[in-house]
N, C-alpha and C positions, 0 to 999 in steps of 0.2 A: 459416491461423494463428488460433489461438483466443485470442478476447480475452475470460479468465474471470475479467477483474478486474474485479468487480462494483463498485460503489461504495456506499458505508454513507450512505443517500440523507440519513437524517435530521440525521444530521452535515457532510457537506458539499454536496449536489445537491442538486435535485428529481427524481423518481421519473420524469421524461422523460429524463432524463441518464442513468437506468440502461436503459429500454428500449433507447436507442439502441447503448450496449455491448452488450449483453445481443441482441442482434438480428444484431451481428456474429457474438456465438459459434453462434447458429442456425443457420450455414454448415456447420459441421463436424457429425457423427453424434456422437452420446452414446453411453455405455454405463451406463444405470439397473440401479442394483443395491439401490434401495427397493423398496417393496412397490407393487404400482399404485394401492391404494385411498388411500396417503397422496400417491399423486403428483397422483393426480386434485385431492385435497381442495386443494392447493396452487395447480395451476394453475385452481382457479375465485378462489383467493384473490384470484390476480397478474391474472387477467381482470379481477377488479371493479377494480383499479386505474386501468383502462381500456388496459392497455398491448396492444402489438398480440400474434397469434398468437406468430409467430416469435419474440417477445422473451421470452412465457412460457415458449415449450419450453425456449430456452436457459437463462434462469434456471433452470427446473427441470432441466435436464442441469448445470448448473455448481453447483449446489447438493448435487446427489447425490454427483457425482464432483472435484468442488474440493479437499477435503483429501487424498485417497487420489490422483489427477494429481500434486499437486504436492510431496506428499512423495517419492513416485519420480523426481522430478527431481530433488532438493534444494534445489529452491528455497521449501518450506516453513520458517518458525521457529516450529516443537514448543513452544514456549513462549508461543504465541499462540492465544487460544481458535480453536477450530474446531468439533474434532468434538464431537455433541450438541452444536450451536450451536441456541438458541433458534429453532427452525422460524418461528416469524412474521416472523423479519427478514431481510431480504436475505444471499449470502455477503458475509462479512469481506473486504479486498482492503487486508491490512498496507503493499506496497508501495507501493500507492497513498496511502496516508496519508503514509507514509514522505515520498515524493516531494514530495507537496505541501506539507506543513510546511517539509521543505527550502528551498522556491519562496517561502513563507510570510514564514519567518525574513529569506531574503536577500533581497527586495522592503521587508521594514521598515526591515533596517540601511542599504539605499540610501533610503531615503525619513525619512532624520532630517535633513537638509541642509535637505530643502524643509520639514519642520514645522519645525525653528528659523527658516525664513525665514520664515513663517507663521506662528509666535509672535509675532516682531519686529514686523512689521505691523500685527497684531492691536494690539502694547502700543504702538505710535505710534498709533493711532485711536482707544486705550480715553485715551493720554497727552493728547491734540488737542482730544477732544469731550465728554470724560468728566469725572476729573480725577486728577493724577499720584499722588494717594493710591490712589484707587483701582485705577488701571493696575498701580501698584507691589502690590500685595495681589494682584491675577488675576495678574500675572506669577511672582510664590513660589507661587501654590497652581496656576497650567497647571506648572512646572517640579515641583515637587512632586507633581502628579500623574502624570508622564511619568515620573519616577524608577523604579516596577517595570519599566515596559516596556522601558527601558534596561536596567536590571540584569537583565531574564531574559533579551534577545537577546543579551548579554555571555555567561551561564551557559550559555545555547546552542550557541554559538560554542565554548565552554570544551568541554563535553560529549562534543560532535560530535567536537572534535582526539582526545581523548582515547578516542574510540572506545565511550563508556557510551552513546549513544543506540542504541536496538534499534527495529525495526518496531511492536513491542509498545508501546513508550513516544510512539508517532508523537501518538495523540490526546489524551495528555496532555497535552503540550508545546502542542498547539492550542487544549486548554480553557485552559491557564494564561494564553496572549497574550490569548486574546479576554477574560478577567477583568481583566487589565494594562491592556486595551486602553480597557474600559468606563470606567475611571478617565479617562485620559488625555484619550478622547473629552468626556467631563462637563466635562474643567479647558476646553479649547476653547470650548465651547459656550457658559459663563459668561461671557465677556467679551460678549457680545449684550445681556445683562440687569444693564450696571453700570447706573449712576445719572448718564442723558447729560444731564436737565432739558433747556433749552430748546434742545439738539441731539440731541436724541432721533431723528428724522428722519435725519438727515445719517450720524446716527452706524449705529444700526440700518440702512440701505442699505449701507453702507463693509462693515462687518461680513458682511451676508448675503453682496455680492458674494464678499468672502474666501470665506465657508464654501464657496458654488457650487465655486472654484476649486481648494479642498483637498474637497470631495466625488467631485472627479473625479483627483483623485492617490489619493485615498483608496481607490476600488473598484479604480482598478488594481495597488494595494501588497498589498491585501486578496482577491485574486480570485480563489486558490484554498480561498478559508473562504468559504464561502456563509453561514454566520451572523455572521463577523463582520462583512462587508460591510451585510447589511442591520441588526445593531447601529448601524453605522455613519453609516448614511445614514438611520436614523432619529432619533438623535439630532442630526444635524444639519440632518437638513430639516425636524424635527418643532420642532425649538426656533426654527428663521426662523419658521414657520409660527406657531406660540403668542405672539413677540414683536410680529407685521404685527396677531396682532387685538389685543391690547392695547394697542395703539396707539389704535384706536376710530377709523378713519378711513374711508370708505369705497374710496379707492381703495386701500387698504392690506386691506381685508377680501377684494378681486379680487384681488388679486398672492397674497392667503393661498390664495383658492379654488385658484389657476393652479398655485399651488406643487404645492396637496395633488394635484391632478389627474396635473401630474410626478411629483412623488411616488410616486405608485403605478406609471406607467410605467417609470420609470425601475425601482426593483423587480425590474418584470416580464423587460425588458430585462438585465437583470444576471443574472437568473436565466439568460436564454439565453448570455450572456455567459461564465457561469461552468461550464454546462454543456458549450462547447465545450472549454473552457480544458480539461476534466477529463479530457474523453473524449481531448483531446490527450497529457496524460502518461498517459493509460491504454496509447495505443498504443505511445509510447517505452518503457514499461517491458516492454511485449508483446514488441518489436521487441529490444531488449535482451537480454530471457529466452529469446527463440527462439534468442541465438547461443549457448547452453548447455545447449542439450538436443538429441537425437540427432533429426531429422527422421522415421527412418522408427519408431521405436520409441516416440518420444515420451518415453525417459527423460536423467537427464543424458550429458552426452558429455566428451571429456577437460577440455574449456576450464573445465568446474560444477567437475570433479575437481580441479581446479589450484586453483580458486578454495576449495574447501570444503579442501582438506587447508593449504593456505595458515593457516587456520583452526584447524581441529583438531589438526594435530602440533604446534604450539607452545600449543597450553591442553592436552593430554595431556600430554606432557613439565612442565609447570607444577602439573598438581593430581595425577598417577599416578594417575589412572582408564583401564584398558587400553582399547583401541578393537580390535575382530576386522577381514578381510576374507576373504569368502568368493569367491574367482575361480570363476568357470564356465564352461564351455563343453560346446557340445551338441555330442554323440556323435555322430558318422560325419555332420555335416552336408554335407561335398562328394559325398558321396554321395547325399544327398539332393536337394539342387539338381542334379544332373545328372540326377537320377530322375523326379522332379518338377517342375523347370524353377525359376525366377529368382523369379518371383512367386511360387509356392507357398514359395519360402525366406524371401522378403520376410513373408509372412504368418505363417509359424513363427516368424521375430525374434518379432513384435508379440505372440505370444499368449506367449512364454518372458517378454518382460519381462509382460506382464500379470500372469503367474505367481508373477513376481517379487513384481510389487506386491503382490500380497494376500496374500502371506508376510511380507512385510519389516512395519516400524513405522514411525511417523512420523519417530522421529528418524534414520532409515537412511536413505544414500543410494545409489542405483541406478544405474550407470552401464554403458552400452553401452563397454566395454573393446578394443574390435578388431571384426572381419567376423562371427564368433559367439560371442564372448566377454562377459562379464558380468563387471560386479565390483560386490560388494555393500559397503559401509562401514559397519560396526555399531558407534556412537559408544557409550562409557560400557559396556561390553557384557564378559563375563565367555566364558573358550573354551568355558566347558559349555553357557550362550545361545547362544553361534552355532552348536554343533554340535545345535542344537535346530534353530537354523533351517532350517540347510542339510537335515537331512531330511527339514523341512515342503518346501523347493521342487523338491528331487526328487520326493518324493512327489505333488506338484502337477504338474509337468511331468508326470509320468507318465500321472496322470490326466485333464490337460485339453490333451496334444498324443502326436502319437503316434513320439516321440524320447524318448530318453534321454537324462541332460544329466550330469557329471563335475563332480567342484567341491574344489579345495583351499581347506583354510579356518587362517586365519594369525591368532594375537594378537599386539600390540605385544608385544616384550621390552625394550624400552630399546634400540632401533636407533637410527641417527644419521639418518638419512634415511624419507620415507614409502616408499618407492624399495624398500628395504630389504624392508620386509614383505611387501610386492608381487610381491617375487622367490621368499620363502619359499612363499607363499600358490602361488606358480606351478608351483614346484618339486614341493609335495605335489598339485596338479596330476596332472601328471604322471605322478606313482606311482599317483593316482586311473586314469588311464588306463590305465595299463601292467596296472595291477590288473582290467582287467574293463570297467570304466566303467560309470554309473550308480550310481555310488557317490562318498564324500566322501571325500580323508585329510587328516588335519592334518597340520599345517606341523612339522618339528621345530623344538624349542625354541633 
């Protein structure tokens, strides 16, 4: 199983978080279809990173072949940068963002319980040692400064039901909480530095204690944002730390050294923390996507089909933009497998969808349809483009395997069912056969 969800290291990991994915997909064989002088120039890049052999091959196999895998699946959104992606960065891995803002969102809206308990606390210690003028003032400007980060986990929540969040929108929604977030963090912090006078001591202790105990709620709400985590915990360890030396005490200037020294451990730790966390929804979503694609072919299988027309015929019926399907199936294949045996038919599948793939678009989906049947989905797509396509992947089959392949090819008319088209698509099939084969007919209208 290939696990080619890279991760966008500079937004959520460290560059040891991607080797370690990146080292699983070095299990499976690539098919590089760049040129070798840019592959080379690549993996001296990923070397100087320091990461090991194995993880640069992979990178450089999941780099080459990322958007063209996984649009033959359908598990690509065409609508998310990909191809001509910026060669210096790592691949893009949409679900993976997806996923973890998910994770994101619902770790904040369970973790508002304990920051209202951790306001309260805060404002009996700032009320006790400080004075209730001023508690009362950090108390309007902490609730005042929490006010975005509520109202966008609300608009999230709202979004989500509604069905407007896309893969594409994943790192948005992340920049916007960690901005929400910086606020909220700052209203926090402020209650360290009211005006305790002759309980400055007592009070500043009270306080750090709290922040330690919401620093450690805090990385676990936060642990699949690796920048907002360390935001996080540097505003709150940075400000104990700032308030122990202003103090001017020397045992107060030890507990600041002891901090800074945690400080930076802890960091470090979080970084490994966050890198398992990642590399974990990396493999759910692996493990996920493998039940939607066809094993031996590697393209979608019925279950992607159920899911993507689930999809597509109700926004087709909604805006009247037609969608094609061109059905296939290869010529005298049981012929062949009795000729040539089981694995030499196994290896025919793989090179027909191959075929497939490098005919089709991004926005097309691929699906192993039966034993050697094919059905291609061409979304937004006019009958005179598909009858384009479908002679490009004859014409391909032809070339790069030594079978013939048949292919009915169907536009929506205003069917009631996806069902419907599928049958037409079959039916011109058919006459495709009856006709000769190696050749395409359209569906009557």
């Amino acid at each position: 199983m290939r696990a080619f969800l890279i991760i966008r290291s500079y937004m959520v990991v460290p560059p040891c978080a991607v080797a370690t994915v990146g080292a699983v997909a070095a299990g499976e064989h690539g098919r590089s279809r760049e040129g070798h002088g840019e592959s080379t120039l690549r993996a001296r890049q990923l070397a100087s990173t320091g990461l090991s052999p194995a993880a640069v091959a992979a990178m450089i196999d999941t780099q080459q072949n990322y958007n063209q895998r996984r649009c033959r699946q359908g598990l690509a959104d065409p609508a998310y940068p990909g191809d001509g992606m910026d060669q210096s960065r790592l691949p893009l891995s949409p679900e993976l963002d997806m996923e973890r803002v998910q994770i994101l969102y619902a770790n904040v809206r369970a973790g508002y319980i304990g920051v209202f308990a951790a306001i309260m606390l805060l404002y009996f210690i700032a009320d006790t040692y400080a004075s209730p003028g001023a508690a009362q003032y950090w108390l309007l400007g902490v609730m005042i400064a929490n006010l975005p980060r509520l109202w966008l986990s609300l608009r999230y929540g709202q979004s989500k039901r509604a069905g407007r969040i896309t893969e594409a929108d994943a790192l948005k929604w992340d920049r916007y909480m960690a901005l929400a977030s910086v606020a909220a963090y700052s209203g926090f912090v402020a209650v360290i530095y009211l005006p305790y006078g002759d309980n400055a001591l007592i009070g500043t202790v009270l306080c750090a204690l709290v922040f330690m105990v919401l620093a450690t709620g805090g990385v676990l709400v936060l642990s699949t944002s690796y920048v907002q985590v360390v935001v996080f915990l540097s505003l709150v360890m940075l400000s104990i730390i700032g308030k122990f030396l202003l103090i001017q005490q020397p045992l107060f200037y030890i507990a600041a050294a002891i901090l800074s020294f945690g400080y930076l451990q802890l960091l470090k730790h979080t970084r490994r923390h966050t890198q398992v966390l990642i590399e974990n929804i990396a493999l759910k979503i692996e493990n996920r996507q493998s039940a939607l694609v066809d094993p031996l072919t590697r393209v979608g299988n019925r279950r992607r089909l159920a899911l993507h027309t689930e999809m597509l015929f109700p926004a087709t019926q909604r805006s009247g933009e037609p969608f094609c399907l061109i059905l296939l199936d290869i010529d005298y294949f049981k012929k062949y497998n009795d000729t040539h045996g089981h694995s030499a038919g196994d290896e025919l599948l793989v090179k027909v969808a191959d075929a497939l793939g490098q005919c089709s678009r991004g926005q097309d989906l691929i699906v192993r349809y039966g034993g050697e049947e094919f059905l291609v989905v061409l979304p937004r797509t006019q009958l005179n483009d598909a009858e384009a396509i479908a002679q490009r992947i004859l014409a391909r089959v032809r070339e790069q395997t030594c079978v013939t392949i048949s292919a009915g090819v169907a536009v929506y008319n205003g069917e009631n069912s996806f069902e419907a088209v599928v049958q037409r698509a079959d039916e011109a099939l058919y006459i495709a056969k009856d006709s000769g084969r190696d050749r395409y007919q359209l569906a009557a209208a």
